[in-house]
N, C-alpha and C positions, 0 to 999 in steps of 0.2 A: 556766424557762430557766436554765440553766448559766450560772455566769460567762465559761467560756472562750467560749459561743456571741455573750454580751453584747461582748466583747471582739472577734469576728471581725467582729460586724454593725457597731460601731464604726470599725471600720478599714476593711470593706466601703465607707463612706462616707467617710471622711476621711483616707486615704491617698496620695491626689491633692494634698490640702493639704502633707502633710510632703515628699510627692517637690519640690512648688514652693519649699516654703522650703529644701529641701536645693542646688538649683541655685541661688536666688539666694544663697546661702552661698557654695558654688562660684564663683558670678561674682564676689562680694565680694572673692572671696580671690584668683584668678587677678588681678583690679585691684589688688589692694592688693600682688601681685608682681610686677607689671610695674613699678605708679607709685613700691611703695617702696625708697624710697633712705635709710630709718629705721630701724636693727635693731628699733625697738617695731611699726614698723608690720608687716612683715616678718615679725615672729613673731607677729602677729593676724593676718595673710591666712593663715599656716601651719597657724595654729588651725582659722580659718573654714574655709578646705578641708579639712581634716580631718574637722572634724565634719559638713560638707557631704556629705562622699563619705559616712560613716557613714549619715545620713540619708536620703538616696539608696540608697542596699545594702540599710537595714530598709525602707524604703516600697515599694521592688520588691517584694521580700520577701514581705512582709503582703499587698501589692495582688495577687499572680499567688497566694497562699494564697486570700486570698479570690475568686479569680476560677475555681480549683480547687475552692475549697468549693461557688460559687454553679453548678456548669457540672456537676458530681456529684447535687447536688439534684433538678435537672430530670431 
């Protein structure tokens, strides 16, 4: 096996996990822009969403490759 196959079958599985942790990022941060009235907190929900939505755009990403990969194979 190739490493890139090592890599897709990887994600094949656990792509569901980073899309979950990329929303509760997103929900962290959407709360922490609503509740914050802190320029620190404020710029850590800015963060959070940020990297959240990143998170969410690669885990689509990978999951719809590998669901292109697995749906090609049959």
């Amino acid at each position: 096996m190739s490493v890139a196959f090592d890599r897709a079958l990887m994600w094949r599985r656990w792509w569901w996990l980073v899309l979950t942790g990329g929303l509760v990022m997103l929900v962290y941060g959407l709360v922490g822009l609503v509740r914050g009235d802190l320029s620190t907190l404020q710029t850590i929900a800015y963060v959070c969403f940020t990297i959240g939505g990143v998170l969410i755009a690669v885990s689509v990403y990978f999951g719809y490759r590998s669901y292109v990969a697995k749906r090609d194979e049959e």
